[in-house]
C-alpha positions in Angstrom: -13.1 -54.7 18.2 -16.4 -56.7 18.5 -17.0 -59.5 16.0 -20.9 -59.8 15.8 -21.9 -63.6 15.8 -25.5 -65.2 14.5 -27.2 -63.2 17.8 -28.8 -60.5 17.7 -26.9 -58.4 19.5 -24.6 -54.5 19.0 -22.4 -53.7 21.6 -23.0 -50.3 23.0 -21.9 -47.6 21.4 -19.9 -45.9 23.6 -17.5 -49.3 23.3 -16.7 -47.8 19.2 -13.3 -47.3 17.7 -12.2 -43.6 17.7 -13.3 -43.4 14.0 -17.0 -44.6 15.0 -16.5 -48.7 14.3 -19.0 -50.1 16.8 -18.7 -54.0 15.4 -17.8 -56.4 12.3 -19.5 -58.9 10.5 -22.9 -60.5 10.9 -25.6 -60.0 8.7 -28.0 -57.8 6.8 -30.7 -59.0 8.1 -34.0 -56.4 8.3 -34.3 -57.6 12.3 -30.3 -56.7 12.5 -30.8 -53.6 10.3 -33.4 -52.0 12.3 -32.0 -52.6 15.5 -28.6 -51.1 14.5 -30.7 -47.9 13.2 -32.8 -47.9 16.3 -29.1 -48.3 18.2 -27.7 -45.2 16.5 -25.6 -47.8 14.2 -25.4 -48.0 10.1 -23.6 -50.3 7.9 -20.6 -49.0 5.7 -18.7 -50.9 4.0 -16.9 -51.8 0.3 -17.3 -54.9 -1.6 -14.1 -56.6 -0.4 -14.7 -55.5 3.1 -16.7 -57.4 6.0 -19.7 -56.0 7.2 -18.5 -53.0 9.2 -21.3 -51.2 11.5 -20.7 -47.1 12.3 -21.9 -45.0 14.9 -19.1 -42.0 14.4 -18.4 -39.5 17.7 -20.3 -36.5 15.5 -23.8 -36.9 13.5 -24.3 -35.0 10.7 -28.1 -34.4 11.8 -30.9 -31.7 9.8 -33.2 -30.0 12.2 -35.8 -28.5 9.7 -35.7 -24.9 11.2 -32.0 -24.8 9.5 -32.9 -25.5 6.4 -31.2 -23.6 3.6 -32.7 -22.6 0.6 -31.0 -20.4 -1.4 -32.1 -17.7 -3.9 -31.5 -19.8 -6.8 -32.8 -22.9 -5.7 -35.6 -20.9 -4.9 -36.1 -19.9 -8.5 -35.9 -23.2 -9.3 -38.3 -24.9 -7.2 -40.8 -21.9 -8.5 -40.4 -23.2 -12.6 -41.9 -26.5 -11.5 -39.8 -28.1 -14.0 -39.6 -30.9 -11.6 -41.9 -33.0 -10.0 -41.3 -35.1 -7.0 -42.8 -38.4 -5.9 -42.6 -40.2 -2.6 -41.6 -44.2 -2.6 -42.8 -44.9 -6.1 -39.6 -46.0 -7.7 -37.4 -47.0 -4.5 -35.2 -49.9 -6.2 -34.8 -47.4 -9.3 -33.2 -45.1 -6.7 -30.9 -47.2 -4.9 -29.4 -48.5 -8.2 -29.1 -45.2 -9.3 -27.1 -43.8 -6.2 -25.2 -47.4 -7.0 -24.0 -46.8 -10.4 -23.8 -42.9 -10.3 -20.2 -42.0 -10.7 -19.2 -39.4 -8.1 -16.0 -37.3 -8.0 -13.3 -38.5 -5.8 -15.0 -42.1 -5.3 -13.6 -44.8 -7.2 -16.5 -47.3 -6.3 -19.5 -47.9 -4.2 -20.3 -48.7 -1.0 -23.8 -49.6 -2.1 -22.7 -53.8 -2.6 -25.1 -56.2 -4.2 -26.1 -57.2 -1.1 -26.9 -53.9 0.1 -29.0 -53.4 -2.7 -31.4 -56.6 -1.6 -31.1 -55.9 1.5 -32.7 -52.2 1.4 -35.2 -53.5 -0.7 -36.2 -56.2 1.5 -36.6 -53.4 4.0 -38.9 -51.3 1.5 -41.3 -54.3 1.2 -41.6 -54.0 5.0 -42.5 -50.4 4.8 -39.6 -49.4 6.5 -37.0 -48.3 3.4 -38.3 -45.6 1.5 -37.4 -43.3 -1.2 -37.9 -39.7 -2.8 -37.9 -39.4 -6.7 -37.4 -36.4 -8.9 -38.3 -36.8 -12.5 -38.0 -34.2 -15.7 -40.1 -35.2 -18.9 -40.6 -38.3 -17.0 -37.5 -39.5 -16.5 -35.9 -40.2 -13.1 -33.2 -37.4 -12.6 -32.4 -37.6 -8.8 -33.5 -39.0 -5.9 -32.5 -39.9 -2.4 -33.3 -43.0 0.1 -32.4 -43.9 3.5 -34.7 -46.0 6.6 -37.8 -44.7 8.0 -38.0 -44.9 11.8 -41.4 -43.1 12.8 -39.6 -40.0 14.7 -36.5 -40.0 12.8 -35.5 -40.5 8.9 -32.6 -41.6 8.2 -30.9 -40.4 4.9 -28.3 -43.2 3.1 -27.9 -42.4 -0.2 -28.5 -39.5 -3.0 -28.3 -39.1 -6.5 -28.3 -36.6 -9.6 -28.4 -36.6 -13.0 -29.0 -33.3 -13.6 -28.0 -30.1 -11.3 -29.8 -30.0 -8.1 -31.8 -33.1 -8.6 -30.8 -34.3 -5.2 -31.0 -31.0 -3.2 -34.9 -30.7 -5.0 -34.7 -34.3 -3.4 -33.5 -33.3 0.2 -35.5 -30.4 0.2 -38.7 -32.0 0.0 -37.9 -34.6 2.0 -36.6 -32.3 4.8 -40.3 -30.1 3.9 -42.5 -33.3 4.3 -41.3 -34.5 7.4 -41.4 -31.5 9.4 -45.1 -31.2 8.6 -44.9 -34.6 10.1 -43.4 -33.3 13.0 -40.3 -35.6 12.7 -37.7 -34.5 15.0 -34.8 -34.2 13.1 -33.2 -35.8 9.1 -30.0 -37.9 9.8 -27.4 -37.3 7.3 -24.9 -39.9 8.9 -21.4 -38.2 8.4 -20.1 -34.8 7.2 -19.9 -33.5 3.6 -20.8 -30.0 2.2 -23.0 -30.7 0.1 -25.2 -31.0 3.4 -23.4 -28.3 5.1 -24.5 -25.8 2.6 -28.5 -27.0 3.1 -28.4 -26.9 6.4 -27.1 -30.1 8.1 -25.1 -30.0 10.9 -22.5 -31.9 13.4 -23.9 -32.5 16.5 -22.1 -35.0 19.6 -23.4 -38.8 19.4 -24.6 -38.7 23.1 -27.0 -36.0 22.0 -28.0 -37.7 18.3 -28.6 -41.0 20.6 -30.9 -38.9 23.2 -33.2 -37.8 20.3 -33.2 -41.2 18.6 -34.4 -42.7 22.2 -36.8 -39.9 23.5 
C-alpha cells in the first residue's frame, strides 16, 4: 500500500488494492483533490480513519442517453412543485448530505474536514451543487467536483421523496446540453441503477476522463 507523503504525487492506478485503495494519507488539499479527480481517484474515508484515496476496478458512470425516467417521476416533474437551482446554496447541501440519516449507515463519511475542504473547492469554482426547494425550503440536493468534460457526483440528499432523483435528473439533463461526456456516480447502489447509472471497467472510465 502506498503512504502519500507532503508531494504531490498518486501512484498509478493500476498499482490499487483489489477493493480499489490506490494510497493513504496526505492531505485535502484543492491542488491534491483535483489531481486525484483528474487521476480517476476520490477520497473515502470515516472520521477515525486516515485519509484513504479510491479508484475501485468498476465505475458506476451515467451516460445521459440511459437516463431513466419513469412514469411517475414524470408526473412529478410535470406539477412543478419543485424548483431547482444550480450552486446557490452549495455548503447548505454538503451539510445536509452530512447530517442526513440514511438507512443502514451508522455515520458519515462526509468528516469536518471534508466539509471545508469541498467548500474551499466551491470558492474556486470547481465544487458545485444542485438544490431542490418546496415552499422555499431546501428539500434535496446533490454535489460532487466539476471537471469541464466530466461531473463528478459525491454526495445526495432528501428530505422529502424524490428530492434527490429531481436532483440527479436535472443535473444529468443540464450537462448533456453541455455536452459533458458522461456523470460519475463513483460506486454501485440502486438507487442509481434504477436511473440509469451503470458499471463500467476502470481502464475504460480512465480513457474518457483522459480523452
Amino acid at each position: 500500500m502506498y503512504f502519500l507523503s507532503r508531494e504531490l504525487f498518486f501512484p498509478s492506478v493500476n498499482h490499487a488494492s483489489p477493493e480499489g485503495i490506490v494510497a493513504i494519507g496526505g492531505d485535502l488539499s484543492p491542488e491534491r483533490l483535483l489531481l486525484a479527480y483528474r487521476s480517476g481517484i476520490f477520497p473515502w474515508f470515516e472520521d477515525d480513519e486516515p485519509i484513504l484515496w479510491w479508484s475501485p476496478p468498476e465505475r458506476m458512470v451515467l451516460f445521459f442517453e440511459d437516463l431513466k425516467i419513469s412514469k411517475s417521476m414524470r408526473n412529478i416533474l410535470n406539477r412543478n412543485t419543485f424548483k431547482i437551482t444550480f450552486n446557490t446554496s452549495f455548503k447548505e447541501v454538503i451539510t445536509n448530505c452530512r447530517t442526513i440519516k440514511r438507512d443502514g449507515q451508522p455515520g458519515t463519511w462526509i468528516t469536518d474536514e471534508m466539509v471545508e475542504a469541498y467548500c474551499r473547492l466551491h470558492e474556486l469554482g470547481y465544487a458545485k451543487s444542485v438544490e431542490v426547494w418546496q415552499d422555499d425550503k431546501l428539500v434535496g440536493g446533490l454535489y460532487g467536483i466539476d471537471l469541464g468534460h466530466i461531473f463528478c457526483g459525491e454526495s445526495m440528499f432528501s428530505k422529502v421523496s424524490n428530492a434527490s432523483k429531481i436532483a440527479f435528473i436535472a443535473l444529468a439533463k443540464h450537462l448533456e446540453k453541455e455536452n459533458y461526456k458522461l456523470l460519475d456516480c463513483q460506486v454501485h447502489n440502486d438507487h442509481l441503477e434504477s436511473l440509469g447509472a451503470t458499471e463500467i471497467l476502470r481502464e475504460d472510465f480512465l480513457a474518457i476522463l483522459k480523452s
